[in-house]
N, C-alpha and C positions, 0 to 999 in steps of 0.2 A: 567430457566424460565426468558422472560424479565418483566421488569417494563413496567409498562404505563406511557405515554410518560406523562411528565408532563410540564405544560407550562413554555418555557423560560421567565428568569430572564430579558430580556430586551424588551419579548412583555409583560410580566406585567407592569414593569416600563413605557415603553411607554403608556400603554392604562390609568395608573393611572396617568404620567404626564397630558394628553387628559382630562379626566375628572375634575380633579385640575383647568387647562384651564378655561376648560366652566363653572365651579361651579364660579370663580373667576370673569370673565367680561360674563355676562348671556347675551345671546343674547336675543332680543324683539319678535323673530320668532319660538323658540323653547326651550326646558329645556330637559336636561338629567342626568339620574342618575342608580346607581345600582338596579336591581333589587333585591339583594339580598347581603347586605355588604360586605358576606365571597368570594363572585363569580365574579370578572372584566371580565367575559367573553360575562356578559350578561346585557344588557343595557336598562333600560325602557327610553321614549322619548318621549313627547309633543310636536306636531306642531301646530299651531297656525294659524289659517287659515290667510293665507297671505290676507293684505288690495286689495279692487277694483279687486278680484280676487272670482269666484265661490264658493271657501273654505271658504270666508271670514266670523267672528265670531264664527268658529270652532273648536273644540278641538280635535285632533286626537293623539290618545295613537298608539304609536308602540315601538317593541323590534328590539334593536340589539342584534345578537348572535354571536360572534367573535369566529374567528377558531385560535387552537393553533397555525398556520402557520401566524397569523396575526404578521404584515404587509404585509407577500409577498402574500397573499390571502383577499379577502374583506371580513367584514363580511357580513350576511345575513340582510335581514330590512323586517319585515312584520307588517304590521298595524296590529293594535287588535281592532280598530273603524273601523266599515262597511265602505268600501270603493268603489267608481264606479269610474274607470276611464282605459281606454286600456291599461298602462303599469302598472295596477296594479291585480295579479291573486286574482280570487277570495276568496283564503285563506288570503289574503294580503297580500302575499310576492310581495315585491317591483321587479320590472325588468329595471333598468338603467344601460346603459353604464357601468358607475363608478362602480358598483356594480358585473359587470359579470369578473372574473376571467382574470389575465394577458394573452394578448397574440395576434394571429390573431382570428378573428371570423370566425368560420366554415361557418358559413351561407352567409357572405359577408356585413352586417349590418353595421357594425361598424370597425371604424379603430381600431389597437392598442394602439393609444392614445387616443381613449376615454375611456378605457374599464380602468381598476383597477390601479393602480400605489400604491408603499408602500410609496410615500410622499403624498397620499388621507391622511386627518385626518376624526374624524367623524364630525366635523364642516363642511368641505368640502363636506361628505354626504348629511348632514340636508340640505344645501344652495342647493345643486343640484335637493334634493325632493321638498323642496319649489319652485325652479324653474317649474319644472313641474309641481306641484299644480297650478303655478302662467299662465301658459298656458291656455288661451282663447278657441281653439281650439288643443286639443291632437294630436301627430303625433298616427297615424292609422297602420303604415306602416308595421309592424311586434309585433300586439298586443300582451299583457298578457292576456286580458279580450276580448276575442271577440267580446261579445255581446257589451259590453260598446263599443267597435271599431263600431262596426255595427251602434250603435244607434247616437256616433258623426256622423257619414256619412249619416243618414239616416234620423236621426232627432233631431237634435243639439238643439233645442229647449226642447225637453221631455229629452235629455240628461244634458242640464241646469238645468231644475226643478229637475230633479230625485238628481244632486248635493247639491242643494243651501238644499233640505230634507234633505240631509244627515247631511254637515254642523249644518244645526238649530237643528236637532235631540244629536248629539254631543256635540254641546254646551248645550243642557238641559241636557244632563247624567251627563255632567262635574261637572256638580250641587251636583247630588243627593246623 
């Protein structure tokens, strides 16, 4: 009978230097941390609604959940704060680039160097979410969230409001 596979000694070390990192120089845009002391696999994360951006004064909780093949696999990212935006499914699991698995894209989307590389860190994540938070208008082009795709294209205005709610909604839970 085998064992189950247990996590290598050098994606431990790596995700625990990572997190030493960010604990050590805190970035002004996000905070991350364990969810759970005994578990480096799984990551709670604060983003910070980026300034002069629709997010702005928002607090949005999501998890990383690292696969034992990390680094040569990304982990996963899904918000746990409601989220509306097209690359984001409505579970909130995040859908970027960075995030989708090394290689070519079957679909034709994306080249192979935008998709996952094992020199991504999760700072390198958080910046690349925040960038697209930080986006005016969403690329449409191959949504997570259809409807949210529909409603930029159709009416960026009620897709503004429906955002800047979310945001102020977030930052009052942040509170409570």
């Amino acid at each position: 009978m085998s064992k189950p596979q247990s996590p290598s000694p050098s994606n431990t070390l790596l995700l625990r230097r990572q997190l030493t990192e960010l604990t050590k120089k805190p970035d002004s845009g996000f905070s991350a941390g364990l969810v759970d002391e005994s578990n480096l696999y799984e990551w709670e994360v604060l983003i910070i609604g980026p300034p002069d951006t629709l997010y702005e004064g928002g607090f949005f909780k999501a998890r990383l959940s690292f696969p034992p093949e990390f680094p040569l696999l990304p982990p996963k990212m899904r918000f746990i704060t409601p989220m509306w935006h097209p690359n984001i499914y409505q579970d909130g699991i995040v859908c970027i680039s960075i995030l989708h698995a090394p290689g070519e894209d079957q679909y034709g989307y994306e080249d192979a160097g935008e998709r996952w590389m094992p020199v991504h860190s999760v700072e390198s994540i958080l910046i690349s979410v925040i960038s697209l938070l930080s986006s005016d208008t969403p690329n449409t082009d191959s949504p997570a969230n259809v409807d949210a795709a529909k409603e930029v294209r159709t009416d960026i205005e009620g897709y503004r409001k429906k955002v800047r709610r979310l945001a102020r909604r977030s930052a009052e839970e942040a509170f409570d």
